[in-house]
DOFIMI-911603 format. One record per residue: residue number from 1; chain; x, y, z of N, C-alpha, C in turn. Coordinates in steps of 0.05 Angstrom, whole numbers, plus 5000, padded with zeros to 4 digits. Each point is the difference from the previous one (the first is absolute). Example, Ala and Ser with C-alpha at 12.3 -4.5 7.8 and 13.67 -1.06 7.14 Angstrom:
<rs>
<1; 'A'; <5264; 4886; 5156>; <4982; 5024; 5000>; <5018; 5024; 5000>>;
<2; 'A'; <4993; 5021; 4986>; <5016; 5024; 5001>; <4985; 5022; 5014>>;
</rs>
This chain:
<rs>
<1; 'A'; <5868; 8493; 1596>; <4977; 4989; 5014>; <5008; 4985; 5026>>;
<2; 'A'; <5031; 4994; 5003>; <5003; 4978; 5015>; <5013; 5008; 5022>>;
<3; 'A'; <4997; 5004; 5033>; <5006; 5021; 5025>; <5031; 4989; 5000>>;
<4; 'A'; <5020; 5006; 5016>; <5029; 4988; 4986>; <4992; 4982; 5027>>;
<5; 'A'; <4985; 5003; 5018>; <5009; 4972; 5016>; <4974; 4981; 5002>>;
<6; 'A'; <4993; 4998; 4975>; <4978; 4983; 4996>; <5012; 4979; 5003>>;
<7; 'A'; <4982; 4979; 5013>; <4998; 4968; 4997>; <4990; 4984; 4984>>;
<8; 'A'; <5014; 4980; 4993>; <4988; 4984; 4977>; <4989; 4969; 5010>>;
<9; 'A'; <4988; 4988; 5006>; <4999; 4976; 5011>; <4989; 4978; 4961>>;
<10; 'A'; <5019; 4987; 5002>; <4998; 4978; 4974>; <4987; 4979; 5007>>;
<11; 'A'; <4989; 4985; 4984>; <4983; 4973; 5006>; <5020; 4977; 4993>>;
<12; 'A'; <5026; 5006; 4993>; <5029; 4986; 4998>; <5021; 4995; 5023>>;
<13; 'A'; <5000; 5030; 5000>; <5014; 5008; 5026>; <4991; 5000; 5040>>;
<14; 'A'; <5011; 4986; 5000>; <4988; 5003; 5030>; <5010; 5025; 5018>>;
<15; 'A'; <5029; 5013; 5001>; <4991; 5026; 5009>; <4991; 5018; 4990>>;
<16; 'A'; <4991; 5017; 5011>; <4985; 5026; 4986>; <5027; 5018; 4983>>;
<17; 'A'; <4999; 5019; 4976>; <5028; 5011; 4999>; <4998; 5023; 5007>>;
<18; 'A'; <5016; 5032; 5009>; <4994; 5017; 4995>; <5012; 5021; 4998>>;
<19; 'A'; <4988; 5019; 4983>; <5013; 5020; 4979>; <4991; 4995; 4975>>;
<20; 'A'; <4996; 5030; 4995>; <4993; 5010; 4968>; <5021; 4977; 4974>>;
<21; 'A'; <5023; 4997; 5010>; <5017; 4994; 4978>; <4996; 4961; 4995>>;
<22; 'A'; <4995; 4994; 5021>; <4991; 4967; 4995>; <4976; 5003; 5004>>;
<23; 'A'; <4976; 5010; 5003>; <4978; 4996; 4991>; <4993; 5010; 4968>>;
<24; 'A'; <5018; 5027; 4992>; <4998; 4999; 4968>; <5009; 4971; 4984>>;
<25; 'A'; <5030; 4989; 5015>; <5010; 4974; 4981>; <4977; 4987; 5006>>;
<26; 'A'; <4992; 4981; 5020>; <4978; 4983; 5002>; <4982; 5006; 4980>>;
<27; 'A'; <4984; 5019; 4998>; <4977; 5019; 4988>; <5005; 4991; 4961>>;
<28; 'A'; <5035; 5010; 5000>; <5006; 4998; 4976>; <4995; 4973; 4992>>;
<29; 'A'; <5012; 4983; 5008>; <5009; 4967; 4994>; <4967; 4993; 5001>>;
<30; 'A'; <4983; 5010; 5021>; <4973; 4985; 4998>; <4981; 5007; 4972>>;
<31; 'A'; <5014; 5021; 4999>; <4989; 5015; 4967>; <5014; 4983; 4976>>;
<32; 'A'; <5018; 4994; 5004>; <5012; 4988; 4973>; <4995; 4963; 5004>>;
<33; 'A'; <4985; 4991; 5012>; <4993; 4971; 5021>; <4970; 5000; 4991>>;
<34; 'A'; <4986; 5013; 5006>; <4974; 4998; 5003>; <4983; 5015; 4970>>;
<35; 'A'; <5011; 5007; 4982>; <4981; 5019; 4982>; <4984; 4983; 4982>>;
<36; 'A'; <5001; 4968; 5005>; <4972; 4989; 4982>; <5021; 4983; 4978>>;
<37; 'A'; <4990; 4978; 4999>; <5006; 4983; 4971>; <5015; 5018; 4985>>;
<38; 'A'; <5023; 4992; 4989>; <5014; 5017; 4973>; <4982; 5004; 4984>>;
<39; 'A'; <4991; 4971; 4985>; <4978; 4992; 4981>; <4972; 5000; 4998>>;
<40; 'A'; <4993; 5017; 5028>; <4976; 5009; 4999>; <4986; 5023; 4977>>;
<41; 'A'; <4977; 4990; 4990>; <4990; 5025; 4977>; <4998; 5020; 5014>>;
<42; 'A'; <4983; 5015; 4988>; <4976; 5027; 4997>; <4975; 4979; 5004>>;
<43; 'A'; <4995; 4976; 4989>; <4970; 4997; 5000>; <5007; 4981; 5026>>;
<44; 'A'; <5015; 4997; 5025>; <4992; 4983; 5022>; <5024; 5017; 5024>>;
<45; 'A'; <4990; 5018; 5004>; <5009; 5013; 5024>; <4993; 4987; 5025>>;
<46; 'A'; <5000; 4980; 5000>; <5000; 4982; 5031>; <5027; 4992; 5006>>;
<47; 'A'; <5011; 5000; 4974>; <5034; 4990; 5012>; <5010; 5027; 5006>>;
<48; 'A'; <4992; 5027; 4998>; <5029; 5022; 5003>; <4980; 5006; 5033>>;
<49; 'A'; <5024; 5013; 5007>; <5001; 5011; 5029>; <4979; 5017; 4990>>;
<50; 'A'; <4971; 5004; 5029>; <4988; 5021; 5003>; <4982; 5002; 5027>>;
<51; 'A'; <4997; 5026; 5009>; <4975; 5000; 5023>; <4982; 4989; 5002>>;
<52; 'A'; <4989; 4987; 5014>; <4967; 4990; 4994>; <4989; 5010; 5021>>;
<53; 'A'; <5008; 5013; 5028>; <4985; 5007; 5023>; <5020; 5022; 5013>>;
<54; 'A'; <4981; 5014; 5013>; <5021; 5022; 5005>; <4972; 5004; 5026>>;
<55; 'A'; <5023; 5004; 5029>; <4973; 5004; 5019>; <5026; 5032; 5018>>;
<56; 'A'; <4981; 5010; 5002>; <5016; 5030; 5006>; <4996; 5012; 5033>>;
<57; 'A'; <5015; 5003; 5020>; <4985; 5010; 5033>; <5025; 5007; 5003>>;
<58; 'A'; <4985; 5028; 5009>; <5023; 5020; 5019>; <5026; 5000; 4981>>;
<59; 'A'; <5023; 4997; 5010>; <5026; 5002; 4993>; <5004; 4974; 4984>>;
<60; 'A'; <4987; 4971; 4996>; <5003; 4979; 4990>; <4987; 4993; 4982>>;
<61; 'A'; <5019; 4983; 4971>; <4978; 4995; 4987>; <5006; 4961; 4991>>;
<62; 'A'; <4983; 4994; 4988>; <5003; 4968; 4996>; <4992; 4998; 4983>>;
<63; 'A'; <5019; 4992; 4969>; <5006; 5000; 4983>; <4997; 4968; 4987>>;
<64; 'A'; <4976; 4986; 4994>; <5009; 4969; 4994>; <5000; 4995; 4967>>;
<65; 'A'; <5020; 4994; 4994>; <5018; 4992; 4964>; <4989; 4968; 5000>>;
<66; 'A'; <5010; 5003; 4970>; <5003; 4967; 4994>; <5017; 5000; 4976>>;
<67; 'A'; <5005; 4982; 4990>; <5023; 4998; 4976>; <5005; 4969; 4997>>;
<68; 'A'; <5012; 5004; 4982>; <5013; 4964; 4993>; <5027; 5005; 4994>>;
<69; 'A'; <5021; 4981; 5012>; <5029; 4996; 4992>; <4996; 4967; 4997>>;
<70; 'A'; <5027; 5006; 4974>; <5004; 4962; 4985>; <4970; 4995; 5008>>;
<71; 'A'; <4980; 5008; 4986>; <4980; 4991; 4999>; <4979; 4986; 5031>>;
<72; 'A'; <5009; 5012; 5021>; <4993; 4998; 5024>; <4987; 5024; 5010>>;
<73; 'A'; <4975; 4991; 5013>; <4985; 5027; 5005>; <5006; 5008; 5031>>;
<74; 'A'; <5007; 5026; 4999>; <5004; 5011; 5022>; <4976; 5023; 5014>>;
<75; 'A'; <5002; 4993; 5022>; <4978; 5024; 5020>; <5015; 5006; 5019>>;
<76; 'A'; <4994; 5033; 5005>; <5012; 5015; 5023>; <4991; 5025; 5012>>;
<77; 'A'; <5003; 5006; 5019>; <4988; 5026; 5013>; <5027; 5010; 5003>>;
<78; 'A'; <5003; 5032; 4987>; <5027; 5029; 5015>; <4975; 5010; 5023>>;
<79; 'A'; <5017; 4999; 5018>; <4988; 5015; 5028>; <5013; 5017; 4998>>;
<80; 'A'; <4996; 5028; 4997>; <5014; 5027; 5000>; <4991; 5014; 5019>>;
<81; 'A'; <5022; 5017; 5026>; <4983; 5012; 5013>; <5026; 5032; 4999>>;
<82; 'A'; <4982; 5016; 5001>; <5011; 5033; 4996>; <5007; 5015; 5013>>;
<83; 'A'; <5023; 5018; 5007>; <4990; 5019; 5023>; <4990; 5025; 4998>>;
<84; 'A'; <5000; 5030; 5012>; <4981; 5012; 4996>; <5016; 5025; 4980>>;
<85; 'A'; <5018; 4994; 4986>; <5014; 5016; 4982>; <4995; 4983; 4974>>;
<86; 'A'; <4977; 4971; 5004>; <4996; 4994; 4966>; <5021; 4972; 4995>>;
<87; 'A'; <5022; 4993; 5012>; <5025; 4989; 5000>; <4993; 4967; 5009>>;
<88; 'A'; <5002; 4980; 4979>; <5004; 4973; 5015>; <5013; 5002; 5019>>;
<89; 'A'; <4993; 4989; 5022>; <5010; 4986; 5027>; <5005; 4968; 5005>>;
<90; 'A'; <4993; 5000; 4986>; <4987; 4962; 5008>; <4993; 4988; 4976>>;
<91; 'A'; <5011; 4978; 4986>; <4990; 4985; 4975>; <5004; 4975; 5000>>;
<92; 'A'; <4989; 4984; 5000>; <4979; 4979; 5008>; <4999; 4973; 4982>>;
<93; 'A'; <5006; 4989; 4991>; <5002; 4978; 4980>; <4989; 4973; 5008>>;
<94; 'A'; <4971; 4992; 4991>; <4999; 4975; 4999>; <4993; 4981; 4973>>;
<95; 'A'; <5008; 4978; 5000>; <4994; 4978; 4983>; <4992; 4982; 4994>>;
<96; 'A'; <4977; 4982; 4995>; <4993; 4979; 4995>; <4995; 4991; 4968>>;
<97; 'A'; <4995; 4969; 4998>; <5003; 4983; 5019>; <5027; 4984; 5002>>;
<98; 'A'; <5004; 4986; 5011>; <5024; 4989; 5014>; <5025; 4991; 4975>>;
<99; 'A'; <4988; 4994; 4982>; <5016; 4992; 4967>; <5001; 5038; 4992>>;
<100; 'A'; <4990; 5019; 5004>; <5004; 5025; 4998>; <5027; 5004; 5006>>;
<101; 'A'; <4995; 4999; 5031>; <5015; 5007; 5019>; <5031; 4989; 4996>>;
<102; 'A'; <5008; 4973; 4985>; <5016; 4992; 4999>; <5016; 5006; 4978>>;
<103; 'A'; <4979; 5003; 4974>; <5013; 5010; 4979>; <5008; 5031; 5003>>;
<104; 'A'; <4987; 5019; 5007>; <5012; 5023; 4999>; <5021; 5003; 5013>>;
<105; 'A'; <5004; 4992; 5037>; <5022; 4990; 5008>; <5033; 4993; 4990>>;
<106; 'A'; <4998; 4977; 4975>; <5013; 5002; 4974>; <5015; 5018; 4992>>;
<107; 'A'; <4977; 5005; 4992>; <5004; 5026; 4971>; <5002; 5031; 5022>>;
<108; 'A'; <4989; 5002; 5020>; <5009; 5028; 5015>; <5044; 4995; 5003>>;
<109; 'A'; <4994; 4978; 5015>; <5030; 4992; 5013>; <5022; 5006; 4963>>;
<110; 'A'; <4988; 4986; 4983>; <5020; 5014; 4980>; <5003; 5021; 4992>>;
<111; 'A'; <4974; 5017; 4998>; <5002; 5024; 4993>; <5011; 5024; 5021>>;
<112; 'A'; <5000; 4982; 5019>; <5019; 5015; 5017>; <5034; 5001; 4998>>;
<113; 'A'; <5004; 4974; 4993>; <5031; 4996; 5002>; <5003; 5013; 4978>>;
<114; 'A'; <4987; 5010; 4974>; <5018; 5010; 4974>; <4986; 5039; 5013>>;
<115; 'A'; <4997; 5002; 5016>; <4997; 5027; 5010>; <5018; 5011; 5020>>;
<116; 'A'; <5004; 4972; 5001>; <5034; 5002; 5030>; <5015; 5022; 5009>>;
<117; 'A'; <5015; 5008; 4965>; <5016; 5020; 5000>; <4986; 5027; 5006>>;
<118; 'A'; <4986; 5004; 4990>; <4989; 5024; 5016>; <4985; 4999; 5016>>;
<119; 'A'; <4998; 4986; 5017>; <4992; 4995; 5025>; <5007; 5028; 5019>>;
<120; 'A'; <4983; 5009; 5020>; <5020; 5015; 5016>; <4998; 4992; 5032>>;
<121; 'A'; <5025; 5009; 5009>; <5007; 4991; 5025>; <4988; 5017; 5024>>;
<122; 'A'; <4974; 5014; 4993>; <4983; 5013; 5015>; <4990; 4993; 5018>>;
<123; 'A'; <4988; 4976; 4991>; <4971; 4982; 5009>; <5009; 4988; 5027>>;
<124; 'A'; <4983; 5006; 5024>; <5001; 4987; 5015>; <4974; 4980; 5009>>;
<125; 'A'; <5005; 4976; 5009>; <4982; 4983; 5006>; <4987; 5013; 5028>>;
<126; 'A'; <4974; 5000; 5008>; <4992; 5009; 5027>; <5012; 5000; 5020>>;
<127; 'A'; <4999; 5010; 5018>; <5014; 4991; 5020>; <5036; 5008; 5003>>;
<128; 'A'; <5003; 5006; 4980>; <5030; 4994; 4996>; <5012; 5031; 4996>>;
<129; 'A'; <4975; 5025; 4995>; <5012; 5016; 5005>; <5035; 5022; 5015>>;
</rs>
């Protein structure tokens, strides 16, 4: 799904990253970060990660989630934009509110360091081509 010189812009990160291979780790770590209360049931799906809006134009779509971590509720829009072979180009991360923003921050930055090792030395930051 992901073009190999897609951009990732994080609501963590202040530069943009880019390449297929650190936008999958990011992608990964935000998946294993963000999937909702451990101890969330079946009868209160407000704590697990899910869509609640989805707005769709041209090549772009806007994606807004919500979820709860350590019992903190999170809101965010994926800005995804495509090119004309189907392929992310562009993915888009935002977060609120500001206690969101701090906790995932956290918990992204760890789940990154125990992903370290396979990290790959692909990724270039913009610009830096």
């Amino acid at each position: 799904l992901l073009d190999d010189d897609v951009i990732f812009y994080s609501p963590i990160v202040y530069t943009p990253q880019v390449g297929k291979a650190i936008t999958t780790l990011y992608l990964s770590a935000a998946g294993q970060t963000l999937p909702g209360d451990k101890n969330a049931t079946q009868s209160d799906p407000s704590k697990r990660f899910r869509y609640t809006k989805q707005v769709i134009s041209g090549d772009t779509a806007v994606l807004e989630f919500e979820t709860s971590v350590e019992g903190k509720y999170v809101n965010g829009v994926d800005i995804i934009r495509c090119n004309e072979q189907g392929k992310i180009v562009e993915f888009r991360v935002m977060i609120r509110p500001l206690q969101a923003i701090n906790l995932v921050h956290r918990q992204m930055g760890e789940m990154l360091e125990k992903m370290k090792p396979s990290m790959s030395a692909e990724y270039t930051p913009v610009g830096r081509k």
